[in-house]
C-alpha positions in Angstrom: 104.9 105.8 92.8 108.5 105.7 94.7 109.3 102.6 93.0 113.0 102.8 94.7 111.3 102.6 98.3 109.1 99.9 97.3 112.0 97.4 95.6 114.1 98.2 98.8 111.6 96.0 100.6 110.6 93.4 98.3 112.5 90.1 97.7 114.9 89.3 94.9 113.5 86.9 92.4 117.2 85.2 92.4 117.1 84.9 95.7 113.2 83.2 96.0 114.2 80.8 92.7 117.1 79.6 94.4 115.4 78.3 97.0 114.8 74.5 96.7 111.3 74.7 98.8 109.8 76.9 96.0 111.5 74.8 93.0 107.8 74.1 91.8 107.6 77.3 90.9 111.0 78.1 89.9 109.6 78.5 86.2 106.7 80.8 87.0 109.0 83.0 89.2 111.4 84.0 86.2 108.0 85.7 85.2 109.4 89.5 85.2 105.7 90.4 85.1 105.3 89.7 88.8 107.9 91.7 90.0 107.3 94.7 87.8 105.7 98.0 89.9 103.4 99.1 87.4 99.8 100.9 88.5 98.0 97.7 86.7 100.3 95.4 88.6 100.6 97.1 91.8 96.4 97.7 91.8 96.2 94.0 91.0 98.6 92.9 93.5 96.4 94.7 96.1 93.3 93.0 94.7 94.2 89.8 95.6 96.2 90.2 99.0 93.2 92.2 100.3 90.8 89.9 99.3 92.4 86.9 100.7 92.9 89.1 104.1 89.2 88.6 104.1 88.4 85.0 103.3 88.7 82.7 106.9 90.7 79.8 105.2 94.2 78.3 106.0 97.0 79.0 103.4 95.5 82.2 102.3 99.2 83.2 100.8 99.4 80.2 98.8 95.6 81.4 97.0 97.3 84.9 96.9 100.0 83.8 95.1 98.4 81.3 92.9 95.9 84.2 91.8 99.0 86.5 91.4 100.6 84.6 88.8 97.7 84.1 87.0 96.6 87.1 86.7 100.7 88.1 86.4 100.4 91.1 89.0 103.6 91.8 91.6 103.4 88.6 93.3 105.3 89.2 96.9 102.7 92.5 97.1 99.7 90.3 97.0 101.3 87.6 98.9 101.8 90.6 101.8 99.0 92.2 101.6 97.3 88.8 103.0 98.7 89.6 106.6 97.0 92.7 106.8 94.9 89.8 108.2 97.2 88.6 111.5 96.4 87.8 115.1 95.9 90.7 116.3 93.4 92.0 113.3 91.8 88.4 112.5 89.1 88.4 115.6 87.6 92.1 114.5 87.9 91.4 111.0 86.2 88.1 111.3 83.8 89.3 113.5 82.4 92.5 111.5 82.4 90.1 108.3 79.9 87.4 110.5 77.7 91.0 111.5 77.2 92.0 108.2 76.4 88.3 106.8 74.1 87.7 109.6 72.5 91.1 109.2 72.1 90.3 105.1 70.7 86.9 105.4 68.3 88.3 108.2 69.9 85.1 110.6 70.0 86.0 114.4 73.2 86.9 115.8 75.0 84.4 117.9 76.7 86.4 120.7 80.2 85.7 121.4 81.5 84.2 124.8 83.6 85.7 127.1 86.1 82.5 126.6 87.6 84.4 123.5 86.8 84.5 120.0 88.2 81.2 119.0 86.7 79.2 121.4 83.4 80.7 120.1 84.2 80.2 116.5 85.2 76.2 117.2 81.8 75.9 119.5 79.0 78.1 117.6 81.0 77.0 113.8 77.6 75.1 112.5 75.8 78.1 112.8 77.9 81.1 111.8 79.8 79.7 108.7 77.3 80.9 106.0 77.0 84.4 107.4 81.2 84.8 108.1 82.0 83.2 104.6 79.1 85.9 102.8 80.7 88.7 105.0 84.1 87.9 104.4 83.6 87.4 100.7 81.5 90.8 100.3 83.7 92.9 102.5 87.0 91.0 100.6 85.5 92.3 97.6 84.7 95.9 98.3 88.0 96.1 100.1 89.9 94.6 96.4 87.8 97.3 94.8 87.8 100.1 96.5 92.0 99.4 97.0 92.8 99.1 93.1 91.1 102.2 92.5 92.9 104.2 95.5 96.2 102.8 93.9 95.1 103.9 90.6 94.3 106.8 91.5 97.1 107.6 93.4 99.7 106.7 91.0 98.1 108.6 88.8 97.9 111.6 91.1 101.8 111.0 91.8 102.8 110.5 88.1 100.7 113.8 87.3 102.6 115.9 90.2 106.0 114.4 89.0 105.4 115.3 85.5 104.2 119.1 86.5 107.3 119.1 88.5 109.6 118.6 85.5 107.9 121.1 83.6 108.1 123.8 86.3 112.2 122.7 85.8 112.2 123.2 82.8 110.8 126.2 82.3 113.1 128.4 85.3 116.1 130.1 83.9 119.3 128.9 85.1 120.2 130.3 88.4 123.2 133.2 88.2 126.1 131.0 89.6 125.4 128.3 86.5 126.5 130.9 84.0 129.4 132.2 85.5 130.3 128.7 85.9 129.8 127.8 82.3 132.4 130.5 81.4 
C-alpha cells in the first residue's frame, strides 16, 4: 500500500507521548507495533475502528484504542476509523442496525417521530435497545470482516502489481541515450 501517503496523515508517536493527557499510556505508545503499516496491522486496525463505528456507546475511541493495543494493530487507524460513525452518519447507521435487530428477533418495529431521531431514541429507549445493540453488534461484525479482508486483499493486489512492475524494469534494455551516456 502507499505507505508514504498514509504516514503523511497519521500522528507522530513523539508527538502523542509527549503529551501529558495521555501519560497513562506513555509506555504502551513506545509500542512500534501500533504505528507499523503492515497488511496484518492495517486489516486489524480496520477491525476494530469499524466495529466500534457500529456499537451506540459513548467513548467508542477509547474501546478502539484499548482493543488496538491489545491486539498491537496501528492504533491512530482504528482510533479513526471509529468516526466513520459522526453526526451526520450516526442516525442511518443506528437506524438500519435497530431494522435488522428488530426484523431478527421478530419484535415489531417502533416507528420513528417526526421530532428527530434522538428524541425518539431517549423516548422509545426501553423498547428498542435489544434490537439496536444485536443490529449494531451483527452489522459491526460483518463490516470488521468483510473490511480486513478487502484490506488484505488489496495490499496484496497492490504488492503483486508493484512486484510485476519491477520485473517488467528489469527485464527492458536500457534506453539508447543511457549508453551513449555511459561512454
Amino acid at each position: 500500500m502507499p505507505r508514504k501517503f498514509i504516514k503523511r496523515y497519521l500522528p507522530k508517536p513523539e508527538k502523542l507521548r509527549g503529551q501529558k493527557s495521555l501519560g497513562f499510556l506513555s509506555e504502551h505508545l513506545a509500542d512500534p507495533s501500533l504505528w507499523t503499516l503492515t497488511r496484518r496491522s492495517v486489516g486489524g486496525a480496520f477491525s476494530i475502528g469499524l466495529f466500534f463505528a457500529f456499537i451506540p456507546m459513548p467513548f467508542q475511541m477509547i474501546a478502539a484504542a484499548f482493543l488496538a493495543i491489545l491486539f498491537r494493530v496501528n492504533l491512530p487507524i482504528a482510533v479513526g476509523l471509529v468516526w466513520v460513525s459522526n453526526p451526520l452518519t450516526m442516525p442511518g447507521m443506528f437506524y438500519v442496525s435497530y431494522l435488522l435487530g428488530s426484523w431478527l428477533m421478530d419484535v415489531p418495529l417502533q416507528p420513528p417521530n417526526t421530532d428527530g431521531m434522538l428524541e425518539w431514541v431517549i423516548n422509545r429507549f426501553g423498547q428498542i435497545w435489544q434490537p439496536l445493540l444485536l443490529g449494531s453488534v451483527l452489522l459491526g461484525a460483518i463490516a470488521s470482516l468483510l473490511s480486513n479482508i478487502g484490506v488484505r486483499l488489496v495490499w496484496r493486489w497492490y504488492v503483486s502489481m508493484q512486484w510485476k512492475r519491477r520485473m517488467r524494469m528489469k527485464r527492458l534494455p536500457p534506453p539508447p541515450e543511457a549508453d551513449s551516456e555511459a561512454k
